[in-house]
LUMPA-817176 format. One line per 5 residues: number of its first residue (from 0); for each residue x, y, z of C-alpha. Coordinates in steps of 0.25 Angstrom, whole numbers. Layout:
REM residues N
NUM) X,Y,Z; ...
REM end
This chain:
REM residues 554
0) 80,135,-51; 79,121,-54; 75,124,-70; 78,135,-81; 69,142,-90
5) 71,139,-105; 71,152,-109; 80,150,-122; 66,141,-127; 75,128,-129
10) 68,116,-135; 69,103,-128; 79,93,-135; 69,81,-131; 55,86,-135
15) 57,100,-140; 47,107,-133; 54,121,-127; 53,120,-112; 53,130,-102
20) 66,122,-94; 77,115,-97; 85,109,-85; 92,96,-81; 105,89,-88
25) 96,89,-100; 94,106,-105; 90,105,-117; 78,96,-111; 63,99,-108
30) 58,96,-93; 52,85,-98; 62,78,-106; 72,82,-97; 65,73,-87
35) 63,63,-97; 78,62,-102; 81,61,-87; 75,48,-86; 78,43,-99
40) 94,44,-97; 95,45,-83; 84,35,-78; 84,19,-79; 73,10,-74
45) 76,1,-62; 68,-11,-63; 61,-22,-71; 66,-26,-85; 68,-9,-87
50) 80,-8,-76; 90,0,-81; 84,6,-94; 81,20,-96; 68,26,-92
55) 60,31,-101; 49,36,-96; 34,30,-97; 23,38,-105; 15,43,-92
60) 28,48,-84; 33,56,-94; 19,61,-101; 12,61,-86; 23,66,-78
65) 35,70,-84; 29,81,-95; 19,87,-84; 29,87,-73; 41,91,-78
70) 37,99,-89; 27,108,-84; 33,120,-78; 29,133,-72; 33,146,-77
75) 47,146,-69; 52,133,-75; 48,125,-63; 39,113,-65; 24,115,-61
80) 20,100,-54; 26,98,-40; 17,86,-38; 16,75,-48; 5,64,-44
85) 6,52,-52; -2,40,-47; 1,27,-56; -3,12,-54; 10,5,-51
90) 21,-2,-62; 17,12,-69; 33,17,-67; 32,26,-55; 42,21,-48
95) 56,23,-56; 51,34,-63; 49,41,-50; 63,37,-48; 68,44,-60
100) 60,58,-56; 67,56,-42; 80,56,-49; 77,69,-58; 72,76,-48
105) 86,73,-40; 96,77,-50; 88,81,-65; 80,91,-59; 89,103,-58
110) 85,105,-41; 99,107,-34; 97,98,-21; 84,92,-24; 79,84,-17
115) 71,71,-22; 61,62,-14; 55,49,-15; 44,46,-7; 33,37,-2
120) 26,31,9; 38,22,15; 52,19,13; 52,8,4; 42,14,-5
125) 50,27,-5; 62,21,-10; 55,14,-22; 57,27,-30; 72,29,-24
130) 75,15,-29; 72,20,-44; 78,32,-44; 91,25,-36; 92,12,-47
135) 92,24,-56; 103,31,-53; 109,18,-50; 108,15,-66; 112,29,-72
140) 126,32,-73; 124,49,-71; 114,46,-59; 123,36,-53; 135,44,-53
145) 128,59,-49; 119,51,-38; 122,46,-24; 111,33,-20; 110,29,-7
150) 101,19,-5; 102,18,10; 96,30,12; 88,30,-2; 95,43,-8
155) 101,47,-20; 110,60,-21; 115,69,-29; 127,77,-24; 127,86,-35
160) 115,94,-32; 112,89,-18; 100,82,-21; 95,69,-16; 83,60,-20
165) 77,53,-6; 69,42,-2; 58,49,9; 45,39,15; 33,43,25
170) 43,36,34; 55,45,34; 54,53,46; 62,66,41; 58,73,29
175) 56,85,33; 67,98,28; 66,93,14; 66,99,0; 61,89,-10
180) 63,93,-25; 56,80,-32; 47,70,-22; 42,57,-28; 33,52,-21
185) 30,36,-24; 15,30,-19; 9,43,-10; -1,31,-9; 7,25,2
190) 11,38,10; 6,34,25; 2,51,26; 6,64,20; 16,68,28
195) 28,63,18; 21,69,6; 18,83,15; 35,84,19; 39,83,4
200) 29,93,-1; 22,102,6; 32,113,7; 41,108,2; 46,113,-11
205) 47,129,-8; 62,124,-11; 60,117,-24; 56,125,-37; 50,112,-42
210) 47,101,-32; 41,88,-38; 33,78,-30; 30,68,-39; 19,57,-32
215) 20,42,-40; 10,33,-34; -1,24,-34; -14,26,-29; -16,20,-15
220) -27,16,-4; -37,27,-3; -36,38,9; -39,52,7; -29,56,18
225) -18,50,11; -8,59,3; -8,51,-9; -25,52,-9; -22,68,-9
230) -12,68,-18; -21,58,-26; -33,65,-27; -26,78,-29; -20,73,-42
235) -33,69,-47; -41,83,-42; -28,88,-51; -30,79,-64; -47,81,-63
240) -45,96,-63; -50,98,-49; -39,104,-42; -28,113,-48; -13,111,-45
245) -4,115,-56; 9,109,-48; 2,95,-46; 2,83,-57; -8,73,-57
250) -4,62,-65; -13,51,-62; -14,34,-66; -28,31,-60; -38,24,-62
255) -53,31,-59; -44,45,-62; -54,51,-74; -68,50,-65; -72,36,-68
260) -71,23,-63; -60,16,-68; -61,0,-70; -50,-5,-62; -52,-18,-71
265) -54,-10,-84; -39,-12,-91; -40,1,-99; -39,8,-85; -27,0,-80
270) -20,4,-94; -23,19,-92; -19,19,-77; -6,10,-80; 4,19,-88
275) 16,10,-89; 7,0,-94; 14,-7,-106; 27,-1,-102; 30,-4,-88
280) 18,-18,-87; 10,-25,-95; -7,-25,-97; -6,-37,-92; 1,-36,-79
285) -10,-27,-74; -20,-38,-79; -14,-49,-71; -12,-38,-59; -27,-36,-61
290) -31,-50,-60; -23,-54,-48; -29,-42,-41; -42,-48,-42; -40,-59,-35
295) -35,-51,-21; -39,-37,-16; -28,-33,-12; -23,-34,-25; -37,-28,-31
300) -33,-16,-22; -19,-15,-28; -23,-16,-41; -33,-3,-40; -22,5,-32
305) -8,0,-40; -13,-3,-54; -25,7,-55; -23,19,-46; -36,16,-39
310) -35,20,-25; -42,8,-16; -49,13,-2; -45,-2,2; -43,-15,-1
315) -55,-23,-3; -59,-36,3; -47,-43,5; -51,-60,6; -55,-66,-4
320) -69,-71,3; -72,-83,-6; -59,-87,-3; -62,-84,12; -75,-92,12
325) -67,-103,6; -60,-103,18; -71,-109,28; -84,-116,29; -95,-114,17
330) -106,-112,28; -102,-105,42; -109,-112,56; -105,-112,69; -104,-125,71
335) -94,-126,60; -85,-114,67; -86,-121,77; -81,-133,73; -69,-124,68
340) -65,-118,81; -65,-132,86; -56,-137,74; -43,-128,78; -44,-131,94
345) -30,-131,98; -25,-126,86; -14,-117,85; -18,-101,80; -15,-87,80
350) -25,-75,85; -28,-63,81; -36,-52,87; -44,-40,82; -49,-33,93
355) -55,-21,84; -64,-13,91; -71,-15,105; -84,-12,96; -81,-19,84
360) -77,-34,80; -67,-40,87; -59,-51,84; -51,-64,87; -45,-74,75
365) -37,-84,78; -30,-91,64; -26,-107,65; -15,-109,55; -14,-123,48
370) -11,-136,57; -8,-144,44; -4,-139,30; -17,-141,23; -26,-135,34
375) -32,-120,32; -28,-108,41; -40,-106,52; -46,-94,59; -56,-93,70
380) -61,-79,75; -68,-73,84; -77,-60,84; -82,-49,93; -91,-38,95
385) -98,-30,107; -112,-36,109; -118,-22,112; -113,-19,97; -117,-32,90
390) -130,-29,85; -127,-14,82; -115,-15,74; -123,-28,65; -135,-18,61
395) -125,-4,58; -114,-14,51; -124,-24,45; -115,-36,50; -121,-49,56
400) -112,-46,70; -126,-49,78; -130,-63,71; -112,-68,71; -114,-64,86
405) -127,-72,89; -118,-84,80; -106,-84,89; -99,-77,77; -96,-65,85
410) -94,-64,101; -101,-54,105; -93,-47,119; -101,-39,130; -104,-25,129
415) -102,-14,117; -88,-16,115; -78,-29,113; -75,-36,127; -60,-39,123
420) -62,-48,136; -72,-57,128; -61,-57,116; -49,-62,125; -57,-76,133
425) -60,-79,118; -46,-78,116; -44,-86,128; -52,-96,124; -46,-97,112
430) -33,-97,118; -37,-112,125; -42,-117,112; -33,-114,102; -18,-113,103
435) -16,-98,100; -2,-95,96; -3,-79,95; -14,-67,95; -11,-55,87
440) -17,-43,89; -19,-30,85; -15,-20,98; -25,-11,94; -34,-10,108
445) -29,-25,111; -18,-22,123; -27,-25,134; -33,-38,128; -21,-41,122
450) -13,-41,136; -22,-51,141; -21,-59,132; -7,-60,132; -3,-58,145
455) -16,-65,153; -19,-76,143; -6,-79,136; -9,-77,122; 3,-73,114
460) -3,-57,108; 4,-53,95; 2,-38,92; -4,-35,77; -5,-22,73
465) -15,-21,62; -7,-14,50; 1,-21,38; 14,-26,43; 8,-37,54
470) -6,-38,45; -1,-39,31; 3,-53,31; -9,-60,38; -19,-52,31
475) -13,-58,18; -11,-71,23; -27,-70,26; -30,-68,11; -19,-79,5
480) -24,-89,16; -40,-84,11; -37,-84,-1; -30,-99,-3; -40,-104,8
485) -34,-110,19; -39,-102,30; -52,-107,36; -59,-98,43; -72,-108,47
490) -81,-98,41; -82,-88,54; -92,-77,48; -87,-65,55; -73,-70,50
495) -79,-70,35; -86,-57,37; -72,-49,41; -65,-56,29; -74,-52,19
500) -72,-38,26; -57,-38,25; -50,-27,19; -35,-24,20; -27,-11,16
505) -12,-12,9; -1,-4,12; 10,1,3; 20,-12,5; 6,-21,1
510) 3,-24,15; -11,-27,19; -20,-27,32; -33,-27,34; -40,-15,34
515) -53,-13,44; -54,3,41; -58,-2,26; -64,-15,27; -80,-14,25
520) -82,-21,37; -76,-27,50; -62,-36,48; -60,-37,63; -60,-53,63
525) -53,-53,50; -42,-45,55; -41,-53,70; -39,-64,59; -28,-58,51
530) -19,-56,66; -22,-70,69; -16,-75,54; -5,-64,56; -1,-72,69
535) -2,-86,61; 7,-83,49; 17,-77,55; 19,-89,65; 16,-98,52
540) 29,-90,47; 38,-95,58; 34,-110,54; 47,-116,46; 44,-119,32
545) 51,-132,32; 37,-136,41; 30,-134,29; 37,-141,19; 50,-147,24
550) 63,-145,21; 65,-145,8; 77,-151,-1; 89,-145,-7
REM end
């Protein structure tokens, strides 16, 4: 058994209460001091103006975690919480003081050949956590000399009671068979599914007198199918009194968390939320993080989830729209359009393709970068829907599609569903006026049009999935280039219309795409233009930057 009754009523040497176990290096120590001291002697920081001192523990992790979890114990000695859920805005000390409980868990513990995980959603967030609890042992003399670190393989072992501390992911294919004693989970938020949480806990402490799974994370983009919105809401049936779970610890940093709406711009809120705040960063710094969130939604979005604990469904509109409508004519006419068609005859341009649904928009951009340094970046597109479908889908969706088609704004193709066929002479015929270099696309229903293209026409086809990796960089390029004004975009309606519907999602790394699930309305054009810009800059990235500004001096 991993702890020993006090039967001889011993007071603790540190706080003097008479606990009901003493254990560890330290036996005249309480459970609570006993974790407490670990740190203290054992533990140093490992970054910032605080690497290499000892760790003292902030206020909240010893009064919010430490006390409650290891100090309260069932009859037998054993400690009641097998599930600790902290969520807590960033900066707040997470991190290393995970790093530390990692460590205790592998050798303080008293759990012959325990077993100690770190996990999260992939690889690299994973080894955040190890990173601490490595530099650690690195920087104490008695953990460096008991404990084996092998960085290749992100362990750290101890021979002389088996035990290991491991790096898992939701992309380590075996994980299965095994008896974890402590599990720290870091950012549930970013879990792709449950599947890694489900093979480190369910089942799996029959083994393990006292297994702890200890959850620190931030919250995350809403879904109630994901693991860390269960594990949420859970916590927070816990703290309200609506469920009863006497091995589960809710210990919440959030904002809205008492039945009211917080004021994510009231600063008594960002205080309450922000434990570490006066020990870790300043008042300040989350002024100045507040005030550059204002001016871009993405970073809006951040703020809420990072700083606050406010889950965010999406992200909102993402371009600035009086910087878009900067970018074109004060009054759109046709005549004028046309006149900027006429302008780029000839010129050199990248295409983009969003074929969408047969029923729904459809789309065809083509983005002109800059002939000389001081001209803007262009983009003409072209829309399509069904004719059979026009006048239906403008009454249900109240969108003008019926008077842009009458306009020439939207071509309207034969039938209920998009003639591709109709898509593809356009194409053509833009192929003979302007000098198309590429055609990304996204290969979602597009092989036959695709191969026509390509192998009938000549047109050099680039595949573009829609996810982060190939969208990320043109969808930000879109808003740098909208925001400083140097696209022109000759005023197209249609095109205006799916910018100001533009949403984009964020993944864990701070990758962004655009998001036609949550966007209010239809982004199809929007999107065609993104794969077009996406083709532009990466060809713009192959240009030598002696061509900008020459060579310059040594």
């Amino acid at each position: 058994m991993p702890v020993f009754l006090n039967k001889q009523k011993i007071k603790c040497s540190a706080c003097g209460t008479v606990p009901q176990i003493l254990k560890g290096r330290y036996r005249n120590l309480c459970p609570v001091c006993h974790v407490i001291r670990f740190f203290e002697e054992r533990c140093r920081h490992t970054k910032a103006k605080w690497a290499g001192t000892p760790f003292h523990l902030l206020g909240w992790q010893v009064e919010e975690v430490i006390k409650p979890l290891f100090g309260t114990l069932k009859p037998d000695g054993t400690r009641q919480y097998r599930t600790c859920y902290v969520e807590i805005p960033k900066k707040n000390g997470k991190t290393e003081f995970g790093g530390g409980i990692g460590i205790y868990g592998l050798i303080a513990d008293d759990e012959p050949g325990s077993e100690v995980y770190s996990a999260a959603g992939n690889k690299e967030q994973a080894g955040i956590v190890y990173q601490a609890s490595a530099q650690m042992v690195r920087q104490d003399e008695i953990l460096k000399n008991r404990l084996m670190v092998r960085d290749s393989v992100k362990r750290i072992f101890d021979s002389q009671t088996a035990s290991f501390f491991q790096v898992l992911s939701s992309e380590t294919d075996t994980k299965h068979g095994i008896s974890p004693h402590m599990v720290i989970f870091d950012e549930l938020h970013a879990q792709p599914n449950d599947q890694l949480w489900r093979v480190l806990t369910a089942g799996t402490d029959y083994a393990r007198e006292q297994q702890l799974v200890l959850v620190l994370t931030t919250a995350g983009v809403y879904d109630p199918h994901s693991i860390w919105w269960k594990m949420r809401e859970k916590a927070i049936r816990i703290y309200e009194g609506k469920e009863e779970d006497d091995s589960f610890l809710p210990v919440l940093y959030i904002a809205d968390k008492d039945k009211k709406k917080d004021d994510p711009e009231d600063e008594k809120v960002w205080i309450r939320v922000n434990p570490a705040l006066g020990h870790i960063f300043t008042l300040d710094k989350i002024r100045r993080d507040f005030k550059e969130a204002q001016k871009d939604p993405v970073n809006y979005s951040d703020f809420l989830r990072f700083r606050l604990n406010i889950p965010t469904a999406q992200i909102k509109q993402y371009l600035p729209m009086d910087d878009w409508d900067a970018c074109g004519p004060a009054r759109f006419t046709a005549a004028g359009y046309k006149k900027f068609e006429q302008s780029l005859v000839g010129r050199e341009c990248y295409g983009g393709i969003d074929l969408s649904s047969k029923i729904d928009l459809t789309a065809f951009a083509l983005f002109f970068p800059p002939a000389e340094d001081d001209e803007k970046w262009k983009i003409l597109i072209k829309a399509y829907m069904p004719k059979d479908n026009i006048r239906n889908r403008a009454e249900r969706d109240q969108v003008p599609y019926d008077i842009w088609e009458k306009a020439g704004l939207i071509t309207a193709t034969p039938g209920n569903v998009v003639d591709y066929a109709f898509i593809r002479r356009d194409i053509q015929n833009a192929g003979a006026i302007y000098n198309i270099q590429e055609i990304g696309y996204d290969p979602w229903k597009a092989t036959d049009l695709v191969q026509r293209l390509q192998d009938d026409d000549g047109f050099v086809m680039v595949e573009m999935r829609q996810g982060a990796k190939t969208m990320s960089d043109p969808t930000e390029e879109l808003y740098i280039k909208a925001k400083q004004r140097i696209i022109d975009h000759g005023g197209h309606p249609v095109l205006r219309w799916c910018a100001n519907n533009l949403t984009v999602k964020k993944d864990v790394n701070d990758n962004v795409q655009p998001d036609k699930k949550n966007s209010k309305e239809k982004i199809d054009v929007m999107v065609a233009g993104i794969i077009a810009l996406g083709r532009a800059i990466i060809h713009e990235e192959t240009y030598c930057v002696y061509n900008e500004r020459g060579v310059l001096a040594i």
